[in-house]
C-alpha positions in Angstrom: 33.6 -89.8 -128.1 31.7 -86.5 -128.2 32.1 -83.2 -126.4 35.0 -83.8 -123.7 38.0 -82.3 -123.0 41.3 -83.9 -122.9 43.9 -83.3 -120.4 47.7 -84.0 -120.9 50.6 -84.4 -118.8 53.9 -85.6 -118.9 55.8 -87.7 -117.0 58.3 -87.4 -114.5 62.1 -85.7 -116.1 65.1 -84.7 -114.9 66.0 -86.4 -112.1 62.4 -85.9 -110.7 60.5 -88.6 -109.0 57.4 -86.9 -109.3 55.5 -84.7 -112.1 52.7 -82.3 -111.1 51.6 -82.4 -114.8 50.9 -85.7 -114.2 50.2 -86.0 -110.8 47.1 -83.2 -111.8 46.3 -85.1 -115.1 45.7 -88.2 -113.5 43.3 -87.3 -110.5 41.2 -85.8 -113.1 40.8 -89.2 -115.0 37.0 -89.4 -115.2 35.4 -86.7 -114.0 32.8 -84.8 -115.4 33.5 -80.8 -114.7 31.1 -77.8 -116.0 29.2 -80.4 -117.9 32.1 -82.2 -119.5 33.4 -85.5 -119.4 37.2 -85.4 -118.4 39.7 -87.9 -120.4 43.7 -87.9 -119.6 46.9 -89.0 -121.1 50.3 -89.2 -120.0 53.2 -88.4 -122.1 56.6 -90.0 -121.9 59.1 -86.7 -122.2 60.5 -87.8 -125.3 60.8 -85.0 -128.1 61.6 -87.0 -131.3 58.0 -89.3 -130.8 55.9 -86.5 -129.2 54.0 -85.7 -132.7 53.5 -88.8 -133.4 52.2 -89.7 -130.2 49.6 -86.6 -129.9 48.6 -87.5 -133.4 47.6 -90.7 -132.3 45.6 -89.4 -129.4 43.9 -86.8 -131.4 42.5 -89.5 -133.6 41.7 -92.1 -130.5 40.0 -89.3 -128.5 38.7 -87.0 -130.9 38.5 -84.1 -127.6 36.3 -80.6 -128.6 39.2 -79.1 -125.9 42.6 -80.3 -125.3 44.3 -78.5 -122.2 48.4 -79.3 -121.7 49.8 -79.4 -118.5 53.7 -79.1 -117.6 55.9 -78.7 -115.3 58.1 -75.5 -114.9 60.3 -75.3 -112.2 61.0 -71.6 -110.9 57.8 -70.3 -111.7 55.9 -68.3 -109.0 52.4 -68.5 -110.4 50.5 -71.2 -112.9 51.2 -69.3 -116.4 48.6 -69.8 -119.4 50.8 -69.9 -122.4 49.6 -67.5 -125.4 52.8 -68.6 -127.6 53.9 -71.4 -128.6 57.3 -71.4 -131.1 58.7 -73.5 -133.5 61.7 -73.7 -131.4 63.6 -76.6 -129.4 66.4 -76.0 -127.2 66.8 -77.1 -124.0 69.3 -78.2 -121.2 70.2 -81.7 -120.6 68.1 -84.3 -122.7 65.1 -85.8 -122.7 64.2 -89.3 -121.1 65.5 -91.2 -123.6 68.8 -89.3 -123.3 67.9 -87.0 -126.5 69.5 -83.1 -126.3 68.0 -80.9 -128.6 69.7 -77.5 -129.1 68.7 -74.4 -131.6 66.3 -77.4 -133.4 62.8 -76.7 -135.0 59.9 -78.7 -134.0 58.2 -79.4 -137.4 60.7 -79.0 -140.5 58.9 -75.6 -142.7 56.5 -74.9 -140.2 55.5 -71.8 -139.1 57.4 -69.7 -136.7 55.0 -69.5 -133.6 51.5 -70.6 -133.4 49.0 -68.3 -130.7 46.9 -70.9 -128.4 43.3 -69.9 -128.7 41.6 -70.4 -124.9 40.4 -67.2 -123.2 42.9 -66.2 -121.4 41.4 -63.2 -119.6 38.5 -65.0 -118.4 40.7 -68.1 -117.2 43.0 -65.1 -114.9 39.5 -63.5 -113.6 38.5 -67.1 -112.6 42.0 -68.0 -111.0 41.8 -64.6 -109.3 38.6 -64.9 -107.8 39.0 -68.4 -106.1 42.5 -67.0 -104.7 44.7 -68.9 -107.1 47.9 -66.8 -108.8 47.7 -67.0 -112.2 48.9 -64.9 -115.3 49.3 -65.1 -119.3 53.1 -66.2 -120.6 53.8 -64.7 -123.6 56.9 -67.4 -123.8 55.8 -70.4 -122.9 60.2 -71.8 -123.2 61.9 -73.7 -125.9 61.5 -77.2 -123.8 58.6 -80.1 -124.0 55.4 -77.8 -122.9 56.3 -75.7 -125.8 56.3 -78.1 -127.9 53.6 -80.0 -126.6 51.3 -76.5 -127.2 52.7 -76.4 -131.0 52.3 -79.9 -132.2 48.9 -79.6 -131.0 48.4 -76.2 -132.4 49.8 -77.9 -135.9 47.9 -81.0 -136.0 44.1 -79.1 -135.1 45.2 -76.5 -137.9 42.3 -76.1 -140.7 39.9 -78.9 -138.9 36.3 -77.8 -140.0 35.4 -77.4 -136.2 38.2 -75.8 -134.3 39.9 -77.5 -131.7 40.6 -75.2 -128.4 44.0 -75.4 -127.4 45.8 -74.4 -124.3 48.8 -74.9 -122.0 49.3 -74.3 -118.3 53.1 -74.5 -117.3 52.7 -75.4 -113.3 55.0 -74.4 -110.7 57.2 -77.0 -108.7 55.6 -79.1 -105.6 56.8 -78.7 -102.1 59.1 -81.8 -102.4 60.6 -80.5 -105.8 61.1 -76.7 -104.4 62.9 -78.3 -101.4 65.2 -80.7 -103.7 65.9 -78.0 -106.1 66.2 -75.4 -103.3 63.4 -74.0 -101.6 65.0 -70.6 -101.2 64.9 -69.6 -105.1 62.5 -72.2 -106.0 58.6 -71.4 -105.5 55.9 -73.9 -104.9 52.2 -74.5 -105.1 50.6 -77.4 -103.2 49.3 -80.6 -104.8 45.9 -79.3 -104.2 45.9 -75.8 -105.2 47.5 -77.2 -109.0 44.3 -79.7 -108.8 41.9 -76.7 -108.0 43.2 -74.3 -110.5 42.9 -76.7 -113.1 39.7 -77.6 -112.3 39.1 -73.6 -112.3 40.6 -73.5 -116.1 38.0 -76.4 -117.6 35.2 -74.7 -115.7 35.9 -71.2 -117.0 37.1 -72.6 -121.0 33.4 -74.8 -121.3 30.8 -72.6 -121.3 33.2 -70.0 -123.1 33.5 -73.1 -126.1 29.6 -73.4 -126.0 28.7 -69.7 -126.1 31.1 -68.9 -129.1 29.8 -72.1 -131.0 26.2 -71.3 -129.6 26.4 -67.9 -131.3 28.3 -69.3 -134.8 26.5 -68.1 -138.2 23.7 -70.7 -139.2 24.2 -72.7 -136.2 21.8 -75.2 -136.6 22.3 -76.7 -139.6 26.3 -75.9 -139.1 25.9 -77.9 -135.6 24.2 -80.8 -137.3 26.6 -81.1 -139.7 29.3 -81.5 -137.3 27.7 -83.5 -135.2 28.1 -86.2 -138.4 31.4 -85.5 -139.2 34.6 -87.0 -137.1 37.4 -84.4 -136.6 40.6 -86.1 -137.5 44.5 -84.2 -137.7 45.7 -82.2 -140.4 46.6 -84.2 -143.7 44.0 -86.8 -143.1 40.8 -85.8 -144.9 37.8 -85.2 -143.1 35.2 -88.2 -143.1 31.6 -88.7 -142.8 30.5 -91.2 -140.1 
């Protein structure tokens, strides 16, 4: 498909009727933001398929920049994940009544994998449009985290670096107020939608600077531009 970026989301969990992850995702379905054609996906919250799922995605969308969204209820500010850990434990269980409790994600995999947006320059954008935003050095043991490592695994050792990143979203209005708005902060619908739209537009030109300034660019950049990027353990093709 070419230069876009790919937003994911996940479903509603939990009890919830409603997902900002996806809520955010979706109104983002075909836009075009600094330059870049938007694509989405929705994930069901189910741990045991999520690999295979992503997997699947990479190889349908083939994205230059993939950008999770999730849901974390209790947060005060949108977090930008640095870490992601090869950890699974969470309360209660997924949506297809799955718990998972002190389990690895991928079976001999490394420990923790570091996300590689810019994280300073995605704060100093959030910052100066007036949206609260910081860098989590623990982005939890739940389905964001995993989310951020299967991706992390799977664009490991491609020829033309995936970017990867995670933004764990605070609760809505409606989920504060179920969950108990005194303990539980909230961000509107549109101030999620607008910081979002804030992380893409500060991540592009980033990408295109540092692969603009790449060692023999040219002939690198043509190269790629003939090649299809395709997950780890599936060989790299010409087209």
């Amino acid at each position: 498909m070419g230069k876009h970026v790919l937003i994911l989301g996940f479903e509603p969990y939990g009890g919830d009727k409603v997902n900002p992850s996806e809520m955010v995702a979706r109104s983002l379905e075909g836009r075009l933001i600094a330059g870049r054609a938007i694509s989405v996906r929705v994930l069901p919250v189910e741990t045991r398929t999520m690999r295979e799922r992503l997997e699947r995605i990479l190889v349908e969308e083939s994205p230059d920049i993939a950008i999770g969204l999730a849901q974390a209820g209790g947060r005060t500010a949108i977090a930008m994940e640095r870490v992601a850990v090869n950890v699974l434990d969470f309360e209660g269980r997924d949506n297809v009544g799955v718990a998972r409790k002190g389990e690895v994600i991928v079976r001999g995999g490394t420990d923790a994998r570091l996300s590689n947006v810019p994280f300073e320059r995605i704060v100093e954008t959030w910052h100066a449009n007036g949206v609260p935003g910081y860098v989590s050095n623990s982005a939890g043991t739940a389905f964001g985290n995993q989310m951020l490592y299967e991706l992390l695994a799977l664009s490991d050792g491609a020829s033309a670096p995936m970017i990867v990143g995670l933004a764990h979203l605070p609760f809505l209005p409606v989920q504060a107020i179920a969950a108990g708005s005194e303990t539980n902060p909230s961000f509107s619908y549109d101030l999620l939608k607008k910081a979002v739209e804030l992380l893409i537009e500060a991540v592009v030109p980033w990408v295109d600077q540092q692969r603009g300034s790449e060692s023999g660019a040219p002939a690198l950049a043509e190269k790629r531009a003939r090649t299809m990027w395709i997950p780890r353990g599936v060989k790299e093709v010409e087209r």
